[in-house]
N, C-alpha and C positions, 0 to 999 in steps of 0.2 A: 724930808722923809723921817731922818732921826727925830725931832721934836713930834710931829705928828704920829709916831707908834709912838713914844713912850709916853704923849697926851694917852693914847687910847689904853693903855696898861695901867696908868692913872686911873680912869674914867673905871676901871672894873673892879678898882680897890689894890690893886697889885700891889708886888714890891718896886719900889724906883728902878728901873732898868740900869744897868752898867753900862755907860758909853765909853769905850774904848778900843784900843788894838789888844789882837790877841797874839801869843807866842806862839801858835801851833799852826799848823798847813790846814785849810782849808777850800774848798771846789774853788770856793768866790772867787778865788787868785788868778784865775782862769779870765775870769770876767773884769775886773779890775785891769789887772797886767797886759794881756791879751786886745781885750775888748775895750778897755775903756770906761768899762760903763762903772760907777757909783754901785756901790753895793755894802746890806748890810746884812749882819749876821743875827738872825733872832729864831728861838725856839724854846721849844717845852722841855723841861727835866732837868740835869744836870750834866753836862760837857762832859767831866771826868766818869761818865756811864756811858760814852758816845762809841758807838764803833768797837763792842766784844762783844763774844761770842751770846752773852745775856743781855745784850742790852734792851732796854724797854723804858718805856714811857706809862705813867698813868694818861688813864682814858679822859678821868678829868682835866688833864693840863692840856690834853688835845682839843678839847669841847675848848676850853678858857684860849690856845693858841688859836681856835678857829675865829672865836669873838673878838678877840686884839688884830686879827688881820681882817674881817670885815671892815669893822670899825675903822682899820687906818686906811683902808681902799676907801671908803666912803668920803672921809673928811680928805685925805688926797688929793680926791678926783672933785671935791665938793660938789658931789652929790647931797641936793635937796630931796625932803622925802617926806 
């Protein structure tokens, strides 16, 4: 899953993705710990904007987040098209 999103954030000119652990609490923990399940952490904007009373996102990074998560559901699931 990690190679196949950051293939696709490749594929749309992006910056190379950051693979790593993070220092802060986040939901996933829930899912990982809990649950078991494999989980990654990706989205639009900058982290240190996350979670105050302003936070926001550009419209364009949500358009470009919506194409990098098509895109890795497709190659994923290898869907031919």
């Amino acid at each position: 899953m990690v190679g196949t999103l950051a293939g696709a954030v490749r594929s749309l000119g992006g910056t190379e993705p950051r693979v790593g652990g993070v220092r802060y609490g986040a939901d996933m923990r829930l899912l990982v710990n809990h649950g078991h399940v494999p989980t990654v952490l990706f989205g639009p904007g900058d982290v240190r904007e996350a979670h105050r009373p302003d936070e926001s996102i550009r419209a364009a990074d949500l358009v470009e987040l919506a194409r990098i998560l098509a895109i890795t559901a497709i190659r994923f699931c290898r869907i031919r098209g």
